[in-house]
C-alpha positions in Angstrom: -1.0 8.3 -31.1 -4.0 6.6 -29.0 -4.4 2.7 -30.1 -7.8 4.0 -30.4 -6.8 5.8 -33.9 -6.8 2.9 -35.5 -10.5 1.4 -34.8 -13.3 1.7 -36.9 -15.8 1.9 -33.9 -16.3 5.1 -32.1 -15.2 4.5 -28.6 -18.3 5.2 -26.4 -17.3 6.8 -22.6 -18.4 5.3 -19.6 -20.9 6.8 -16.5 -20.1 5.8 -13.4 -22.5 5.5 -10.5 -22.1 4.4 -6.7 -25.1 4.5 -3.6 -24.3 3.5 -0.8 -21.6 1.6 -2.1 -18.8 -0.1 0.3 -16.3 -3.4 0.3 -15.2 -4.7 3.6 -12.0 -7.9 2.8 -12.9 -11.3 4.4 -11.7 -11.3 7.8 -11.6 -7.3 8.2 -13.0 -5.7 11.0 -12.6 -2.2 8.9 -14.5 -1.5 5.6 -11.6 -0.9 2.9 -14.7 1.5 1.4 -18.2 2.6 2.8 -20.8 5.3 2.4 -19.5 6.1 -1.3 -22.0 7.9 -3.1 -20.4 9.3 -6.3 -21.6 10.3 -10.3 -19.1 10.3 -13.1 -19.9 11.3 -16.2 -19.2 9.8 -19.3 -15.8 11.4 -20.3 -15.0 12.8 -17.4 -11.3 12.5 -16.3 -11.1 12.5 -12.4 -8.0 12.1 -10.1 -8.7 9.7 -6.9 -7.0 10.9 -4.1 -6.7 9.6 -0.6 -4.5 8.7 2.6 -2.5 5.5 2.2 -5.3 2.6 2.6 -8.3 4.6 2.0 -9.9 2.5 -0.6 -8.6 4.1 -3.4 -7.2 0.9 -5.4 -10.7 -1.5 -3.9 -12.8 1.5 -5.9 -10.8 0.7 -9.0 -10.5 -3.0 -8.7 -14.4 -2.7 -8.1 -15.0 -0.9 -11.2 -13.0 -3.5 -13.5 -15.4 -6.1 -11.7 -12.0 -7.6 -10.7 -12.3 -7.3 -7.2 -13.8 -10.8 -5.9 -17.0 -12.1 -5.1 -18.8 -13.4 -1.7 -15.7 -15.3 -0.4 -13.6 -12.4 -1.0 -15.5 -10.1 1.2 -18.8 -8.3 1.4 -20.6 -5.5 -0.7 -23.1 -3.1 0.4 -24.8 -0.5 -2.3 -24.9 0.0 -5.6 -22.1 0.1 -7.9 -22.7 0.7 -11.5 -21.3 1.0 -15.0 -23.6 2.5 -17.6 -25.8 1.4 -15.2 -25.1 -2.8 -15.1 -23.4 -3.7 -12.5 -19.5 -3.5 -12.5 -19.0 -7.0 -12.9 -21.4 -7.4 -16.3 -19.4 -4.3 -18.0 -15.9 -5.6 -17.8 -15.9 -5.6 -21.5 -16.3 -1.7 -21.6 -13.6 -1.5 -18.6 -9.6 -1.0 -18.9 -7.6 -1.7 -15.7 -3.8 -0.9 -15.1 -2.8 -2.2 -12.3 0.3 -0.9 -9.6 1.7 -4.2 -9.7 2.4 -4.5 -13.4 3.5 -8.5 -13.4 0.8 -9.7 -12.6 -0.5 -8.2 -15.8 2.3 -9.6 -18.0 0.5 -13.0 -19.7 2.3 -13.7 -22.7 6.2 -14.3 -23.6 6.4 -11.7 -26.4 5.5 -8.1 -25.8 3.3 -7.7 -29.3 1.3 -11.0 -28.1 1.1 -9.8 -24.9 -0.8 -6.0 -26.1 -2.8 -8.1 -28.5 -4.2 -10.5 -25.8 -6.9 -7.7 -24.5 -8.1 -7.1 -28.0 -8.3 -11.1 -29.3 -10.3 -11.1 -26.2 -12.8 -8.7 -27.0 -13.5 -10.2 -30.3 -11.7 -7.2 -32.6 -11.8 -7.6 -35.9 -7.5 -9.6 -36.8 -7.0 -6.7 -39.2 -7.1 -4.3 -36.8 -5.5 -5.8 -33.8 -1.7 -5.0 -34.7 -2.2 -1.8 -36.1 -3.7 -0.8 -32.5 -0.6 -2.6 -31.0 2.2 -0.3 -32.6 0.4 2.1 -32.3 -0.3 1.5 -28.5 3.4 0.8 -28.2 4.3 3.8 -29.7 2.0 5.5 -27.3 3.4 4.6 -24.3 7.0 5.1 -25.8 8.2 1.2 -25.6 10.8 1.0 -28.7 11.3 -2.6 -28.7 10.7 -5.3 -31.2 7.3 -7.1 -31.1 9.0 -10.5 -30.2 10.9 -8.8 -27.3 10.3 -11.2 -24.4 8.6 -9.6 -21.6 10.5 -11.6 -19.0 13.7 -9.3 -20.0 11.9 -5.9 -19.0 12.6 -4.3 -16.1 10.0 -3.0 -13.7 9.0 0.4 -15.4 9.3 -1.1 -19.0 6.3 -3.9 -17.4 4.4 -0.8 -16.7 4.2 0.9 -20.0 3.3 -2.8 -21.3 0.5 -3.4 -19.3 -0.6 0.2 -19.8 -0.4 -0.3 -24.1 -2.6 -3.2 -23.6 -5.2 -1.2 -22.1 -5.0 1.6 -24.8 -5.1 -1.3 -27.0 -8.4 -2.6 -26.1 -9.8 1.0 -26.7 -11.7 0.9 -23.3 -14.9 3.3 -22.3 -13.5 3.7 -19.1 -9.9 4.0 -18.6 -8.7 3.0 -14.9 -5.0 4.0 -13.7 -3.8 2.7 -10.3 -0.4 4.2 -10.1 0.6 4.0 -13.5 3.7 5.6 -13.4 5.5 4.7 -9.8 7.9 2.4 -10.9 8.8 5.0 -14.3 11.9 7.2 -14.3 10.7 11.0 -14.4 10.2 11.7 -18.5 8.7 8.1 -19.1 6.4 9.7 -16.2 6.0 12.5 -18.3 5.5 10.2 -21.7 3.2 7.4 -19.9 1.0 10.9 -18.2 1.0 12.7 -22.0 -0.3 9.3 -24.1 -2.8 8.5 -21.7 -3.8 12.5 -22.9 -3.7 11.8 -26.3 -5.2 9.0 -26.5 -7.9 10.3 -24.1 -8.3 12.9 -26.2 -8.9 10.8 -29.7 -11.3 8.1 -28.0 -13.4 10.4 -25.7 -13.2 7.7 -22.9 -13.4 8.3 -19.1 -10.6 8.7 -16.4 -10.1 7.2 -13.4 -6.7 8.1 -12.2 -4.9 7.3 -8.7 -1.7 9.2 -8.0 -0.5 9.8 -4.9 1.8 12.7 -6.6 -0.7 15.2 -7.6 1.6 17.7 -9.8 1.8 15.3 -12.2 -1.9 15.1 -12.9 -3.9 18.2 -11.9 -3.2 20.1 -15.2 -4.6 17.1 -17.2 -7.9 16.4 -14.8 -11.0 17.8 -14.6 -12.0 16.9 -11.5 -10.5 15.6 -8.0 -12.4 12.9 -5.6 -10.6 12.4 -2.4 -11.7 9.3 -0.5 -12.6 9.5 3.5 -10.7 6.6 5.2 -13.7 7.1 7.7 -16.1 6.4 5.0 -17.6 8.8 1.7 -15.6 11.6 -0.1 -13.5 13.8 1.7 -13.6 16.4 -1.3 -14.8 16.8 -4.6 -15.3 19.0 -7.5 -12.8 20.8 -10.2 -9.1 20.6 -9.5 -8.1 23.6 -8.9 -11.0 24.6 -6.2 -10.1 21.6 -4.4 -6.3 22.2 -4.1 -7.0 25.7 -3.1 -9.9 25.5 -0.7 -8.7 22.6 0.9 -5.4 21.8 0.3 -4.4 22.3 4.3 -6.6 19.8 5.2 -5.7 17.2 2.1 -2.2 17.6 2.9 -2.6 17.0 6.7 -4.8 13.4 5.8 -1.3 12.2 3.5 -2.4 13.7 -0.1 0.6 15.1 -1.7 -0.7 18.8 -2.4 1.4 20.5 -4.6 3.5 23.6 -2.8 2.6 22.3 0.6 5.6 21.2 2.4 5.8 18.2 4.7 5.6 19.4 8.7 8.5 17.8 9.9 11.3 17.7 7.9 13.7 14.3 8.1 17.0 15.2 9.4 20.6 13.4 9.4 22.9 13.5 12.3 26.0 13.1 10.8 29.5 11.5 11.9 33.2 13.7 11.4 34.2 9.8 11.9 35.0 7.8 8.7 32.6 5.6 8.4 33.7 1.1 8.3 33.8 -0.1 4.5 30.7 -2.8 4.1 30.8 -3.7 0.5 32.6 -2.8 -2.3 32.6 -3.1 -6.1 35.0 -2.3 -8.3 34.6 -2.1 -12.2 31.2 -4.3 -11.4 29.2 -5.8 -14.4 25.4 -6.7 -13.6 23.7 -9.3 -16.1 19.9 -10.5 -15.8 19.1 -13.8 -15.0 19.2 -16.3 -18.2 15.9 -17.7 -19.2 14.1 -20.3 -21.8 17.5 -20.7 -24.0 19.0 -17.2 -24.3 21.8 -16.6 -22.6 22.1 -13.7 -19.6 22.6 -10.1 -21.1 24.9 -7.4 -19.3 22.6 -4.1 -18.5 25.4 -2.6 -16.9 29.1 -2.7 -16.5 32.5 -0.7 -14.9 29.7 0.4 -11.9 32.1 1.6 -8.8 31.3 2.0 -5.2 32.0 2.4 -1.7 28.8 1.3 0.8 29.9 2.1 4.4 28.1 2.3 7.5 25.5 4.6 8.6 26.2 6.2 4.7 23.0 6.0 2.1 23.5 5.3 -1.7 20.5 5.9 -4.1 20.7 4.2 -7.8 19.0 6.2 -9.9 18.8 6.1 -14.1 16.2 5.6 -16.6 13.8 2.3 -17.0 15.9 -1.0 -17.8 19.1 0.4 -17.1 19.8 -2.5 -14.7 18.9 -0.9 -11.3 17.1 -3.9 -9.9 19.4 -6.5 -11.4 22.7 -4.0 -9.9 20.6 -4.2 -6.7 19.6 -7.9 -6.4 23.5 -8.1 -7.4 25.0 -6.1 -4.2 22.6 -8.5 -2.4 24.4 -11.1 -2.9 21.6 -12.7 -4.6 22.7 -12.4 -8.3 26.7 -13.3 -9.3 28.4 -10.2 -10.7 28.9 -10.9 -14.8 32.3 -9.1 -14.4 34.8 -6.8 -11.7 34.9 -8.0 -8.3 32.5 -7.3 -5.1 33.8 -8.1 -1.9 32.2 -7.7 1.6 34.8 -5.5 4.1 35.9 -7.8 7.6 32.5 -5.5 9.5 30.5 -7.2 7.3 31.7 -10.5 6.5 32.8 -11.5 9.8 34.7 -14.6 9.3 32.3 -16.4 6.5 34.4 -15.3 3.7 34.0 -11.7 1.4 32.2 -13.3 -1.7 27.7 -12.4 -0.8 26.7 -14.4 -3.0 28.3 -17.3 -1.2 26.6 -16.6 1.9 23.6 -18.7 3.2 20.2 -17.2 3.6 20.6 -17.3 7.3 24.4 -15.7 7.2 22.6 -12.9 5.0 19.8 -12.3 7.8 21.3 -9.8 10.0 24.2 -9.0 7.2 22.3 -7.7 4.0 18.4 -6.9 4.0 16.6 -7.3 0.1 13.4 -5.5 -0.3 12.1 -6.1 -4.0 10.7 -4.5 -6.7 7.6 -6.2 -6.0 6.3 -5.9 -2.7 4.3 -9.0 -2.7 7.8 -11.6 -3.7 8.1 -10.5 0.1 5.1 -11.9 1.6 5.2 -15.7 2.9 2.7 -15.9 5.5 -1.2 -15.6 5.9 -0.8 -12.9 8.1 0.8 -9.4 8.3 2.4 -10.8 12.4 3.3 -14.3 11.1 5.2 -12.3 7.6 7.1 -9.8 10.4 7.9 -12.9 12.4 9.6 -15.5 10.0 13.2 -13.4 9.9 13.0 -13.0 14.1 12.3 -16.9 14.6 14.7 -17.6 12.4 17.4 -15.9 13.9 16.1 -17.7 17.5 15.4 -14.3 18.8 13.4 -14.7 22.3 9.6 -15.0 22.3 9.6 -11.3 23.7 12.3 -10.0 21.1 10.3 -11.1 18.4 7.2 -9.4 19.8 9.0 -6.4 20.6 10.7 -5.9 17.5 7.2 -7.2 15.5 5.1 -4.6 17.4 7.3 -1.7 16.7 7.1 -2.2 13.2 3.5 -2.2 13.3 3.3 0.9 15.2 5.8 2.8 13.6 4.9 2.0 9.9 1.4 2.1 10.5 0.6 -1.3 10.0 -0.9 -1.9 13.8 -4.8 -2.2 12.3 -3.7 -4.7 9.9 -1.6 -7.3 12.1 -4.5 -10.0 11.4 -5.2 -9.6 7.6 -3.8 -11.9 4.8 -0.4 -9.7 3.5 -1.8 -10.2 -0.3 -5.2 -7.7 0.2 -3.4 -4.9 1.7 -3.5 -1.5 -0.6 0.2 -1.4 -2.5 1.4 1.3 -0.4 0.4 -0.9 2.8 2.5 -4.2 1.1 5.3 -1.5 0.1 5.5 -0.8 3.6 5.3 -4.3 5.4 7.6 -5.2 2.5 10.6 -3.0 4.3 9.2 -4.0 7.7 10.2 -7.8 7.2 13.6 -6.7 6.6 14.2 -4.3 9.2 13.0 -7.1 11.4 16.1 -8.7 11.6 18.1 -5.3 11.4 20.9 -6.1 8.4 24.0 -3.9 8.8 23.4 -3.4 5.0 19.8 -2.2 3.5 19.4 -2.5 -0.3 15.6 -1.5 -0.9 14.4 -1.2 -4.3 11.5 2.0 -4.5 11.1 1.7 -1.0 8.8 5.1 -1.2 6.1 3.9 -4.2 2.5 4.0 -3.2 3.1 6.2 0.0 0.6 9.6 0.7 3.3 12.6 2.7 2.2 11.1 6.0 3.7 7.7 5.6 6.4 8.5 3.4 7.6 10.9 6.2 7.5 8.2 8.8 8.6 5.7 6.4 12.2 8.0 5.5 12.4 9.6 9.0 12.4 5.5 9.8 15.6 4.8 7.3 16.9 8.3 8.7 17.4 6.9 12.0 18.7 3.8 11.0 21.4 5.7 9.3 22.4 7.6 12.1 22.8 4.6 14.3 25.6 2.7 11.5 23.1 1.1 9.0 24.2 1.2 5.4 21.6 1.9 2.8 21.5 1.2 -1.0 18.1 2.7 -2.6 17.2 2.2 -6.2 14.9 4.9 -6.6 13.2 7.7 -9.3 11.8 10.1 -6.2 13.9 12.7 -6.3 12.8 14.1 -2.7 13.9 10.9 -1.5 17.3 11.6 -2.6 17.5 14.9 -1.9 16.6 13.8 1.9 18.5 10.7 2.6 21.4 10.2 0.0 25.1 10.9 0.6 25.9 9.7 -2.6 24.1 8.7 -6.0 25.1 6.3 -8.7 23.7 7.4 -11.9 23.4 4.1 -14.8 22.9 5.4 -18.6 20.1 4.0 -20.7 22.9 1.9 -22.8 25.6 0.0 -22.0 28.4 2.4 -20.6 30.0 3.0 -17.5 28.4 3.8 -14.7 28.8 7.3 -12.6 29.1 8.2 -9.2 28.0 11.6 -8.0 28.4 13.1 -4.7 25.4 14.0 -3.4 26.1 15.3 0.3 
């Protein structure tokens, strides 16, 4: 059910217009956009396609009038909304955005859909009724005074995306809605966007790196030029078939088109050092305001070894991230014991979440959830450089290892710009390479692969794959299924309730 069923006024869809139009950051040499000329008609549903960094989430931001003004960067063109400009329509405008905290605003998660609406001025009887209904939509079963600081990643992301519907937009903008959801709430988030497209007539601005999910519900495909202008455009399927070579050689994931190179393992007869392991481990999330910390998972068993990779996979709020920031050594176990093997440890004791910050530097390597609780610097160089410095590497080291990164993630182009206006799969990226700058025997990386086009997820996993082979230990917490299939020897499946968790062999 669309949160749209419930409002008295007909929802009116948006046209969109660009000439001309491009964005270039503050302090970029390289336009993020440029050269756009594009018309969108009002209820039109379009998939936005493009390489990692070519402009695809500036467009959006640009359409919710979100995206800065004169200190932020420079504009050329025309870009309209019903013809206004895109910063006088943000009333008519609904944004989702790939980082979904930073669209969490309120403590309880039936305040927190109503905010949009008490915004917009809708009438008080009608506001809740579109709030169940909008939390129906998008399949989030939890009470209205359910704090939002207890949901996990994924369950953010169907939040922020009920808000929207909420506010009953004219023009409905996605930026990666679903790359943080287990595969059905994929499938649930994809199918209420449908319906409650389908009730309020509203236009559709989707970005998706993963195109399968999408191109049955689309009526049109725009792939952006990281050179500047469209790439391709027109209905789906003549897109995909006339041009699906070339979109899958610039990074778009093109459905039945396989990846050129595919990652291989070089694996050891020799059994492989014990790192960490946990035995009969119980995961709680951090205790906040008065209530006390909840277990999200309990009797979870594991070996991690050397060179060996481990993917955690299991629907939203399971207590991936928390069983993750957990093996880290950054959250105490609630229960069962997890010990670091003598390789590991190495004389400062088997307990990880005893260990300093700078005893975890070259032991255990954290990427986040959230790219950007990462990012510490003002520059991409100065983020790479904070683990080498503080491990009193040599000037040269530091560059060497600094420069690699770049190179080999892509990054190179970007060295000089401020970490926070990269594209998400840019800060994904750096994200790992701050990390793997001071080379941890032990890798726990939580979606490592979200926001990447074929191009960089390939480099990104052929990256891991070699780290592997030379003794690394990796722990992903993960929903992309190819990622497994490539790179995990074994995966640890948590249930959606408190139960045990499973191990399953997946050599």
């Amino acid at each position: 059910m669309s949160a749209n069923a419930q409002s008295s006024t007909p929802v009116k869809p948006a046209r969109i217009t660009a000439r001309g139009w491009g964005w270039r950051h503050a302090g970029r040499a390289r336009p993020a956009v440029s050269a756009l000329d594009l018309d969108i008609a009002p209820g039109e549903r379009v998939l936005l396609l493009g390489s990692s960094g070519a402009g695809k989430s500036t467009l959006v931001h640009a359409l919710a009038g979100v995206l800065g003004d004169e200190e932020d960067g420079d504009s050329t063109g025309d870009l309209l909304v019903d013809g206004r400009r895109a910063a006088d329509a943000r009333g008519r405008v609904g944004l989702v955005l790939q980082d979904p905290d930073s669209q969490v605003v309120l403590a309880r998660i039936g305040d927190d859909v109503a905010f949009g609406c008490e915004n917009l001025a809708v009438p008080r009887a009608e506001i809740w009724p579109r709030v169940r209904a909008a939390l129906a939509a998008v399949g989030l079963d939890l009470p209205l005074d359910h704090p939002t600081s207890a949901l996990s990643g994924g369950q953010k992301q169907r939040l922020a995306l009920a808000g929207v519907l909420a506010m009953a937009p004219g023009l409905l903008l996605l930026d990666e809605p679903t790359a943080n959801l287990d595969p059905n709430g994929v499938i649930d988030v994809r199918d209420a966007v449908v319906r409650g497209l389908d009730r309020s007539g509203a236009t559709l601005i989707v970005i998706e790196h993963r195109v399968a999910v999408w191109q049955h519900v689309v009526d049109r495909v725009i792939v952006l030029d990281p050179a500047g202008g469209v790439m391709a455009d027109g209905p789906t399927a003549d897109v995909l078939a006339r041009e699906g070579e070339r979109l899958s050689k610039a990074g778009v994931w093109v459905p039945q088109v396989a990846l050129r190179a595919p990652v291989r393992r070089l694996r050891s007869p020799v059994a492989p050092e014990l790192l960490l392991r946990a035995d009969a481990l119980s995961v709680g999330r951090v205790p906040f305001a008065r209530r006390t910390a909840e277990v999200v998972a309990r009797d979870v068993g594991l070996d991690i070894r050397a060179g060996l990779a481990t993917a955690v996979t299991g629907p939203n709020g399971a207590g991936k991230s928390t069983l993750a920031l957990t093996l880290s050594g950054l959250l105490a176990p609630a229960g069962g014991t997890l010990t670091a093997g003598p390789a590991l440890a190495n004389g400062i004791g088997d307990q990880p979440v005893r260990w300093r910050s700078r005893e975890l530097l070259t032991r255990i390597g954290t990427v986040f959830q959230d790219p950007e609780h990462q990012f510490l610097a003002a520059t991409v160089r100065d983020d790479l450089m904070i683990g080498p410095r503080a491990l009193r590497l040599s000037a040269s080291e530091q560059t060497a290892r600094v420069d690699e990164l770049l190179q080999r993630l892509r990054l190179d182009h970007l060295a000089d710009a401020n970490p926070f206006t990269l594209s998400g799969g840019e800060k994904r990226r750096l994200s790992v390479a701050t990390v793997l700058a001071t080379r941890p025997r032990l890798l726990v990386l939580d979606e490592p692969t979200f926001g990447q086009d074929s191009r960089t997820w390939h480099e990104l996993v052929l990256l891991l794959a070699e780290l592997l082979d030379d003794g690394t230990a990796l722990v992903a917490v993960t929903h992309d299924e190819q990622f497994v299939d490539t790179l995990a020897d074994a995966t640890v499946v948590l249930p959606g309730s408190l139960a045990a968790g499973s191990m399953v062999d997946a050599s």
